[in-house]
C-alpha positions as CSV (number, residue, x, y, z in Angstrom):
1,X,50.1,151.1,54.9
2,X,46.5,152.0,54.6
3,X,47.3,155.0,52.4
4,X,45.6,154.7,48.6
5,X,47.9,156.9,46.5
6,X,46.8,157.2,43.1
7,X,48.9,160.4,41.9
8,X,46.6,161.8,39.2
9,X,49.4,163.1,37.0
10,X,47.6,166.2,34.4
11,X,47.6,165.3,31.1
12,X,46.3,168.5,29.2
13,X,43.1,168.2,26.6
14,X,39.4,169.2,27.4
15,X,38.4,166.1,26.6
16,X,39.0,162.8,28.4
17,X,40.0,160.8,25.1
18,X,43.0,159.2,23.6
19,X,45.2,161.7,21.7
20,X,48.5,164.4,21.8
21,X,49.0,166.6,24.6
22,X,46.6,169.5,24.5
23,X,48.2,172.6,23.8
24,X,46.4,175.2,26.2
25,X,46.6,176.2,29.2
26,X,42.5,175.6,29.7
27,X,42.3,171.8,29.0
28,X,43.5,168.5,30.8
29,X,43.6,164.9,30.2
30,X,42.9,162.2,32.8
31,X,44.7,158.5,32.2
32,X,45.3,155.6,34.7
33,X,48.7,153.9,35.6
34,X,48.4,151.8,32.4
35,X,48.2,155.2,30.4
36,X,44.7,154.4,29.2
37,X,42.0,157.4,29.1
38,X,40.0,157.7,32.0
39,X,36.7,160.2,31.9
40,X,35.9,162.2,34.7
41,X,32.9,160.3,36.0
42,X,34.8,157.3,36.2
43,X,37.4,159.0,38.3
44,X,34.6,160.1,40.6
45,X,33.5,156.3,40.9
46,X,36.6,155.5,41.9
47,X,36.6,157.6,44.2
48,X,33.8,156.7,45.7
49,X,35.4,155.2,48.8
50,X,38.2,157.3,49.4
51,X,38.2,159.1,52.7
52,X,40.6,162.5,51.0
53,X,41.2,163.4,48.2
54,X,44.6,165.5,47.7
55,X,44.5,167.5,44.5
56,X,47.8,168.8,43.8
57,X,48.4,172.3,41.8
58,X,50.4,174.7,40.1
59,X,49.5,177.8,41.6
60,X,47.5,180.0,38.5
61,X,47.3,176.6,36.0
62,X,43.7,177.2,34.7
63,X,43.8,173.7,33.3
64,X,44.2,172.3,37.2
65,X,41.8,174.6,38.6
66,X,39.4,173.7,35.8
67,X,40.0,170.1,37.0
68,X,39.3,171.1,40.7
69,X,36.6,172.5,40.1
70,X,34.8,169.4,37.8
71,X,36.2,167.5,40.3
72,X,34.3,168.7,43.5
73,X,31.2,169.2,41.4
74,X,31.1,165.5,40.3
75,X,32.1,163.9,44.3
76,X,29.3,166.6,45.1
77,X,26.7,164.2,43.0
78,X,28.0,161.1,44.7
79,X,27.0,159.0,47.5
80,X,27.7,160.7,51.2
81,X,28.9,164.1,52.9
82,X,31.6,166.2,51.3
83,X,34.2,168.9,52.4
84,X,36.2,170.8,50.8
85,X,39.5,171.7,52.6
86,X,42.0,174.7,51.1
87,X,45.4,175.7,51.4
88,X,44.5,178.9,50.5
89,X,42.9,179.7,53.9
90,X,44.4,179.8,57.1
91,X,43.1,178.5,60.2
92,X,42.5,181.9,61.5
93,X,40.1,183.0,58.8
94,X,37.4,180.3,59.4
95,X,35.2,182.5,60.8
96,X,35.5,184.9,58.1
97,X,35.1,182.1,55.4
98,X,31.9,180.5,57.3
99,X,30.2,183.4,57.3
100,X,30.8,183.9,53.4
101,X,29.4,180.6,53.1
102,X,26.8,181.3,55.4
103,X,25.9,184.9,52.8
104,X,26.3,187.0,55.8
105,X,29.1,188.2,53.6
106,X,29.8,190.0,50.4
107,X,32.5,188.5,47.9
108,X,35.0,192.1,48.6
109,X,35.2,192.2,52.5
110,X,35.1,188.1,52.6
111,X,38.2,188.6,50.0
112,X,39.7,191.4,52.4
113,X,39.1,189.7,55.6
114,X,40.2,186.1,54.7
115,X,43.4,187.6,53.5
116,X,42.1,185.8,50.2
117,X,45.3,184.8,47.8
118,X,45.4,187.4,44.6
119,X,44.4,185.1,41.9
120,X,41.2,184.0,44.1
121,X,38.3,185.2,42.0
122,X,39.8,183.2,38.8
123,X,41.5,180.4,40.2
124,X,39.0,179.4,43.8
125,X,36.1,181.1,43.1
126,X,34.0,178.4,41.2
127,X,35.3,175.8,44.6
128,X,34.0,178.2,46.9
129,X,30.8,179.0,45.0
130,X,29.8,175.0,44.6
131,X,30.5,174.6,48.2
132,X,28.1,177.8,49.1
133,X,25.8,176.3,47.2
134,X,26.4,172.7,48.4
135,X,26.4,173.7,52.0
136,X,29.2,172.0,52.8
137,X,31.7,172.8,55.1
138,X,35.1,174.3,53.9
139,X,38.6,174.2,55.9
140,X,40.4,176.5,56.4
141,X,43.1,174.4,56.5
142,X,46.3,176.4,56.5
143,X,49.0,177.9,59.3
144,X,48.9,181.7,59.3
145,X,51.8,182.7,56.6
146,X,52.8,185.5,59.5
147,X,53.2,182.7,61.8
148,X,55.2,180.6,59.3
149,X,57.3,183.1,58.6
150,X,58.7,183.8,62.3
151,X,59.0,179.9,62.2
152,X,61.2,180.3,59.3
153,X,62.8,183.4,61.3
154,X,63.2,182.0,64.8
155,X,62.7,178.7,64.5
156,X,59.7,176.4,66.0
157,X,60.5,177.8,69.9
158,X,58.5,180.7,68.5
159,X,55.5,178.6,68.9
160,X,56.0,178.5,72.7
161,X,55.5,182.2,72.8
162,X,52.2,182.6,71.7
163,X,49.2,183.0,73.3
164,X,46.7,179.8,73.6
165,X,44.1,181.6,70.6
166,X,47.0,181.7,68.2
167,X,48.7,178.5,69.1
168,X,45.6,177.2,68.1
169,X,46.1,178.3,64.2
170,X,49.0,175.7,63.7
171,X,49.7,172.3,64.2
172,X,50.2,171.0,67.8
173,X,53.1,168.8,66.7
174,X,55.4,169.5,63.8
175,X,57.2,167.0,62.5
176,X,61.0,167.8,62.5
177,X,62.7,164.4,61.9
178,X,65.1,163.5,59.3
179,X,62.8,161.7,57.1
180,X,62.2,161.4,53.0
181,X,60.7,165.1,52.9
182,X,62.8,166.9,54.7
183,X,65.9,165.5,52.6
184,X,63.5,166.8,49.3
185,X,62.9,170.0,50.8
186,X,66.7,170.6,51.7
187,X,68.0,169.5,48.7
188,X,65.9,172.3,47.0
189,X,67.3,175.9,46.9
190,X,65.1,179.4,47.2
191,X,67.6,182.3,45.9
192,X,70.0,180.1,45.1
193,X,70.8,179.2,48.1
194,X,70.4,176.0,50.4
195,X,67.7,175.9,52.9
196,X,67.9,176.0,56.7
197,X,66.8,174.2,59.7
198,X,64.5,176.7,60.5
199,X,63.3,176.7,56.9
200,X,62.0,173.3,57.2
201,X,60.3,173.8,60.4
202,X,58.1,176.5,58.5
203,X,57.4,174.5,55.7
204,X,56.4,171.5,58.0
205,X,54.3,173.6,59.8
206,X,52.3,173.9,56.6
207,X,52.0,170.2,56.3
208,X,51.7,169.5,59.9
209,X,48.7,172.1,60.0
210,X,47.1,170.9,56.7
211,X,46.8,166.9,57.8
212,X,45.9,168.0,61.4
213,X,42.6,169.9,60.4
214,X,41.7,166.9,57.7
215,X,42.3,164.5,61.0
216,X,40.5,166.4,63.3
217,X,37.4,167.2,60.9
218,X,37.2,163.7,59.7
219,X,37.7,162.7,63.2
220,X,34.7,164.7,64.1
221,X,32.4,163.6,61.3
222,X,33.5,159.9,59.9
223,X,32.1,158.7,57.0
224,X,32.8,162.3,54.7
225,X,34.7,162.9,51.8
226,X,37.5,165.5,52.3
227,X,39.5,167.0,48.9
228,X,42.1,169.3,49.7
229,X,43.1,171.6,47.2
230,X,47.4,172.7,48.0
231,X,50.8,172.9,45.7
232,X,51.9,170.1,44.4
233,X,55.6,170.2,46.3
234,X,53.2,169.2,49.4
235,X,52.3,165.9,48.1
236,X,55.2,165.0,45.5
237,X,56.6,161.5,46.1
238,X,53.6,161.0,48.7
239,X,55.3,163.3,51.2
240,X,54.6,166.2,53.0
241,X,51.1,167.0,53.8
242,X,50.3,163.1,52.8
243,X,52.6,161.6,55.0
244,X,51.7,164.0,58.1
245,X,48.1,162.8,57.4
246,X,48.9,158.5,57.7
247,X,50.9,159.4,60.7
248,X,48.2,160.8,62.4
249,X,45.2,159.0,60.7
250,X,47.2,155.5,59.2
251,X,43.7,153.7,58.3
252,X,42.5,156.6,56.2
253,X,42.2,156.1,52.3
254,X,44.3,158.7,50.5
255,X,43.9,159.5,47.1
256,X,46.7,162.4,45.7
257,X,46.0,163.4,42.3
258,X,49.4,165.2,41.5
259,X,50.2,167.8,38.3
260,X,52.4,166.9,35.7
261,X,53.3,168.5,33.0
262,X,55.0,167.9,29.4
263,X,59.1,167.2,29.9
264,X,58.5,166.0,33.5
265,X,59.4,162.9,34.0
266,X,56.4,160.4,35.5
267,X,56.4,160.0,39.5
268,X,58.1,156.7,40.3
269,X,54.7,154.7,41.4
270,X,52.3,152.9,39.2
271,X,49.7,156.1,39.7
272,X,47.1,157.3,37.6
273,X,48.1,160.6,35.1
274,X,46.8,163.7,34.6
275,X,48.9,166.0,32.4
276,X,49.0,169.4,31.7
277,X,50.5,171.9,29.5
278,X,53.7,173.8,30.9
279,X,53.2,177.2,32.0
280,X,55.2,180.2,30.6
281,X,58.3,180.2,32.0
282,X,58.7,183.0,35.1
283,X,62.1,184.1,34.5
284,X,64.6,182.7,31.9
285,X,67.8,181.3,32.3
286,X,70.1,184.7,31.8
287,X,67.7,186.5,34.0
288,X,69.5,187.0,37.6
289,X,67.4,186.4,40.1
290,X,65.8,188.2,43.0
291,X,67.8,189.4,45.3
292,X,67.3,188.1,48.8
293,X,65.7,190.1,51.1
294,X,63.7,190.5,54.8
295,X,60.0,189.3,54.3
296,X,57.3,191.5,54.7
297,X,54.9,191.5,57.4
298,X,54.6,192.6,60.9
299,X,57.9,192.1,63.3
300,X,57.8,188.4,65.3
């Protein structure tokens, strides 16, 4: 396997050194698979010959965003072309997101028309803003979510029913097979409750659609950098979106750099670390959850 996983696990503290946990939300700490500090510019040398770069998140972590950011701004001053790939965009918003890029564009009706998440101007404004600058390219790397969710609904036959335009915004294959991830994803519960068959397809299709644009861009221009930005579930154990990649592009070197933070136990792989602190906690454990209900959005 061609793959180069180096799981950068968050360790939280502004600076790079030797020291306890940091204890804000704003700061990480890099270390390698020995647990020795590692600066930020040495990451980016080591990095110098990866082909993508997976940088996992928790959604809203300012500490991980922080690192994202650093991160693109330091492979930006090395050798060779770089793109930045997003799970926060959809295929179908490229248009809308190259012209941002392009300043045809103001920030509000680029936020309005690329269907931007809600914590954009905090959490992906500074990527966006150093690859405007840049001019590089940036993927819009995702499957529709109103797409996604009538897989989730209807299974992956609703695919078949689209036309050719909006086939286009997700994955030609998904893949549906019994493997590693799809025993992680099942094993999971949302509402407390077990997930289906058609569940999985929906979260492939994610996956599937994330590796597919990396493939096709890289096989389009060899020789540049691609770091994906995307949750940290979509990477964990080397799964998911990283697996979908080597099956389509096996030779490519992959770098993940995954999110950990204090109390988690360390991925079992001799990976580089990057910790950070725990965020507050969304509900507690007498709170009853949410109850289920039909997802918003147009009908399928």
């Amino acid at each position: 396997m061609h793959v180069l996983m180096l799981l950068v696990l968050l360790l939280v503290s502004g600076c790079q050194a030797a020291g306890p946990p940091p204890t804000t939300l704003f700061n990480y700490r890099l270390q390698d698979a020995g647990g020795r500090p590692l600066s930020l510019a040495q990451a980016a040398a080591r990095l110098a010959d990866a082909d993508v770069i997976m940088v996992g998140e928790l959604h809203g972590h300012q500490g991980i965003h922080r690192f994202q950011a650093e991160l693109l701004a330091r492979l930006l001053q090395g050798p060779g072309p770089v793109a930045l790939a997003m799970e926060q965009f959809s295929r179908d918003s490229q248009p809308v997101l190259d012209a941002y890029l392009q300043r045809e564009l103001g920030e509000n009706t680029f936020i309005e028309r690329a269907n931007a998440w809600p914590g954009y101007r905090s959490d992906y404004r500074p990527l966006l803003e150093l690859a405007r600058d840049a001019g590089i390219p940036v993927l819009a790397a995702n499957a529709p979510r109103h797409i996604v969710r009538c897989i989730g609904q209807e299974g992956p036959g609703y695919l078949d029913r689209l036309p050719a335009s909006h086939r286009a915004w997700v994955a030609e294959r998904l893949t549906l097979d019994d493997d590693a991830y799809k025993a992680r994803f099942m094993a999971s519960r949302h509402h407390g409750q077990p997930p289906s068959e058609f569940q999985f397809a929906a979260q492939t299709s994610w996956d599937d659609t994330m590796a597919e644009s990396i493939a096709k861009h890289l096989g389009a221009n060899p020789g540049t950098r691609v770091m994906l930005t995307l949750g940290r579930f979509h990477i964990g154990e080397g799964l998911g979106t990283a697996q979908r990649l080597w099956l389509r592009a096996p030779a490519l070197r992959t770098v993940l750099i995954y999110p950990v933070v204090a109390g988690e136990e360390n991925p079992p792989a001799p990976l580089w670390r990057l910790h950070v602190a725990p965020l507050p906690p969304v509900r507690l454990s007498d709170e009853p959850l949410p109850a289920m209900g039909t997802a918003a959005g147009t009908a399928c």
